[in-house]
C-alpha positions, 0 to 999 in steps of 0.5 A: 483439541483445535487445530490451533491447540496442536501448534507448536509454542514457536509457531507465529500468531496474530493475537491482537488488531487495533485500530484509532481514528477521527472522523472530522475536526477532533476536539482533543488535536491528536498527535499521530503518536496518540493514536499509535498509543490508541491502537496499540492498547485497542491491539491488546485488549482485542487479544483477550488475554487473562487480568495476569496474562496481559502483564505476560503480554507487555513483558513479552513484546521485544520489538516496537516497530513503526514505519516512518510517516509525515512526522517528524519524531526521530524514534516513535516506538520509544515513545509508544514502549514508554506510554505502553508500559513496554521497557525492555521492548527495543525499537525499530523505525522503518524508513519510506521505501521499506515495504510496510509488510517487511515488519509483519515478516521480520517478526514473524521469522523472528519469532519462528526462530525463537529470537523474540516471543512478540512484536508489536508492529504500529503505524499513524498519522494525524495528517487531518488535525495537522493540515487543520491548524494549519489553515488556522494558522496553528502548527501541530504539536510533536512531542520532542526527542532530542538526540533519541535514535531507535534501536534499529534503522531499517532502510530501502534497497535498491532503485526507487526512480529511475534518474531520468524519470526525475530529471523529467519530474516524473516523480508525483505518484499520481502521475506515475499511476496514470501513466500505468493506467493508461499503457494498461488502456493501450495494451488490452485495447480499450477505448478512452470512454470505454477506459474511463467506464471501467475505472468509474465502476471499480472505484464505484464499488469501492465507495459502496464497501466504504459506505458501510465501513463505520472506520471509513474516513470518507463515506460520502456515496458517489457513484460511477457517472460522477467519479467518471470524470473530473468536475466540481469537487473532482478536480483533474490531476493526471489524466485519466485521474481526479481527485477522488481515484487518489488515495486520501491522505489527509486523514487521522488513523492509526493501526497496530497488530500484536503478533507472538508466539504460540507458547506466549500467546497460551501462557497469557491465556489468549482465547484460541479464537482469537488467533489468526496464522499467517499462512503466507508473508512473501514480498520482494525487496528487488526495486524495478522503477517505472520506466525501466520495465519493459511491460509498462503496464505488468507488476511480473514481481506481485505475479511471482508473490501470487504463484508463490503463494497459490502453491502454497494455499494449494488454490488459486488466489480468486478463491481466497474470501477476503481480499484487500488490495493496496488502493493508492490510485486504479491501476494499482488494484487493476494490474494486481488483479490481472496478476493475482488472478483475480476477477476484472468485475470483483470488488477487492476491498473490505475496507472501501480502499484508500480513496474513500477508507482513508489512504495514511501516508504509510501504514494503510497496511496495518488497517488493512490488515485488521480489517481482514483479521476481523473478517477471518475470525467471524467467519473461522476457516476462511482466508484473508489476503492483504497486498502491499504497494511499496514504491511505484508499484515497485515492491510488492508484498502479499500476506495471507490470514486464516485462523485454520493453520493448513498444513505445514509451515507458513511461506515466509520469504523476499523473493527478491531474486526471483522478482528481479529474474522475471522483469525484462528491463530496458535502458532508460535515458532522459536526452535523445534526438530523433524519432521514437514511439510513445510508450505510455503518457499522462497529460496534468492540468493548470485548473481544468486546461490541460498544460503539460505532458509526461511521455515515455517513449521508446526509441528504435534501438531498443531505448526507453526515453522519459521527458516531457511535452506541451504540444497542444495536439499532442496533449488533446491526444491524450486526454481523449480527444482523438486515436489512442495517444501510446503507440503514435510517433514522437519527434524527440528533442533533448528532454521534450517531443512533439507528435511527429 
């Protein structure tokens, strides 16, 4: 008997992944529920139940739980329980700001406590079909719910920007991420090209994985030297981002895992090999915003998931075999590798990450995840590990895969408390006057001409400043041209500076 056989009927297991997409204009003009529908049956085929034990299946799942995407339908998992042949199952809608592995955890607590034999957790979008009628001057079609609820709301904790970070308008994430970006450049004492090289290379990397990914959404090949800046077809977003280190939202995907008891899943006869643990579901629901964090260039709650988990695996995390690392923009992969522990060098992606595998708005989890399920179970007795970016790099969550159980429990938890305990903070206002020191900054563009800066600044009695500038000095600084722009001193003047 295989270790799997040994565990216990209320020990959780991944039994199925599923995965829809489009590649190009689609002839059908999916609706973002169609492909949840195409994911979710994907999902239950893939777990290889028995003809009988499939009807065990669907009558076991108890909760649908879909987080909330650029749509507009009021409880999609009602609208997935109906088409799947799902009815007592209740429905669960995670709003934005809710971590997108908070529904992988709940379930499995859940289902460890014997409040629910399986769960059926769905995301997608059909941003691409959408974004495609529009220009033709159609709209996308949704099915209408009038009055619907779901049976569960699920709704954000905490802070996700801090309010002079709005009053600035430092709201886009792509302008956030270069901020972070560039006080990671500060910190470790890089030089801009030598910056703009390291960013080039791991995202080169990236689209190498992404080639070779027939579910990639954008498999075109580019290379370093051509990600390295911003050009024809890589237009300038916020330096020192263009338009290919962004996640790609404009895509057509869905994904789904199907998650359940052991005793369920033995009683619809799905394969042992087909079962994969959680060994580790950890997150944070503590919310820290950007300019609050006095290391603007740290993430001390993924480090808290990353020692947590490492103790419980009993190694470090550079030695787990398949790694998908949220992928939203660079600094996102680059300050959790500083915090995982994971090699500078590595290419952390199966998939080829969001810039290039496809970025939905809210469920690149779900894909992630199946990917990395896929690789565990053709390689028995590895580890997979995928992480989650909730927020701005605010609310991390990290779990781990494996289709050898370890030993013991798996690790399920929100370390909220112990996230918050270790982020040093500072006070953050949006109005001051007088000297203080840039902190980190991003320049955006109008076309290719740099027009405006977003700075946070510290001020000598220990304040954090965010505002904005259009110094022209200031913004050549920024892009490059000149000494490193964080640490120069600033005049402040209201909500703008000038470099002083």
């Amino acid at each position: 008997m295989s270790e799997l056989e040994r565990l216990g009927d209320r020990a959780p297991v991944l039994v199925g992944v599923g995965t829809a997409h489009r590649d190009g204009p689609a002839a059908d003009d999916p609706e973002p529920v169609d492909l949840m529908v195409e994911a979710a049956t994907a999902a239950l085929g893939d777990a290889d139940p028995t003809a009988a034990g499939l009807g065990v299946l669907r009558s076991a799942i108890g909760v649908v739980a879909v987080p909330q995407g650029t749509w507009s339908h009021p409880d999609p998992g009602r609208l997935l329980a109906d088409r799947l042949g799902l009815g007592r199952a209740r429905t669960v809608l995670v709003e934005v700001g809710v971590p997108q592995c908070t529904p992988i955890r709940v379930a499995v607590e859940r289902i460890r406590r014997g409040e629910l034999d399986a769960a059926l957790v769905v995301g997608g979008e059909a941003k691409a079909t959408r974004q495609r009628l529009e220009r033709s001057g159609r709209a996308a079609a949704e099915v209408e719910q009038p009055g619907a609820e779901p049976d569960e709301r699920w709704r954000p904790e905490g802070e996700l920007m801090a309010e002079p970070e709005i009053a600035a308008g430092l709201w886009d994430p792509v302008a956030q991420y270069a901020c972070i970006e560039n006080a990671l450049r500060a910190a470790e004492g890089r030089t801009a090209d030598e910056h703009l090289d390291e960013v080039a290379a791991l995202w080169a990397r990236c689209n190498e994985v992404a080639q070779h990914n027939p579910r990639a959404a954008f498999r075109e090949p580019r290379d370093a030297a051509w990600l390295r800046v911003a050009g024809e077809g890589n237009r300038p977003l916020a330096f020192p981002y263009a338009k290919w280190h962004s996640t790609q939202w404009g895509v057509d995907q869905a994904g789904a895992l199907l998650l359940c008891s052991a005793g369920t899943a033995r009683a619809a006869g799905v394969p042992p090999e087909r079962w994969v643990v959680p060994r580790v579901v950890l997150e944070s629901s503590a919310s820290v915003s950007l300019s609050r964090r006095t290391e603007l260039h740290r993430w001390p709650a993924m480090r808290v998931l990353a020692d947590a988990a490492a103790h419980h695996l009993g190694r470090p995390l550079d030695r787990v075999e398949h790694v998908e690392l949220y992928s939203c923009f660079p600094s996102a992969v680059r300050v959790q590798q500083r915090e995982l522990g994971l090699p500078l060098d590595g290419t952390p992606t199966v998939t080829g990450g969001m810039a290039f595998a496809g970025g939905p708005f809210n469920n690149f989890t779900y894909q992630a995840t199946a990917e990395v399920v896929r690789a565990v179970r053709d390689e028995p007795g590895t580890l997979g590990m995928v992480t989650t970016v909730s927020g701005l790099l605010t609310k991390p969550g990290l779990t781990v895969w494996s289709t050898d159980p370890g030993e013991g429990e798996p690790v399920v938890a929100d370390l909220a408390g112990e996230a918050t305990a270790a982020t040093a903070t500072k006070e953050v206002c949006g109005d001051a006057e007088g000297p203080a020191r840039v902190a980190t900054y991003t320049v955006t563009y109008d076309g290719s001409a740099p027009a405006c800066a977003f700075v946070v600044a510290d001020l000598d009695d220990g304040r954090r400043w965010v505002g904005t500038s259009d110094d022209r000095d200031l913004l050549a600084r920024g892009v490059g041209d000149g000494p490193e722009l964080v640490g120069a001193p600033v005049v402040l003047r209201g909500a703008t500076c000038t470099l002083g």
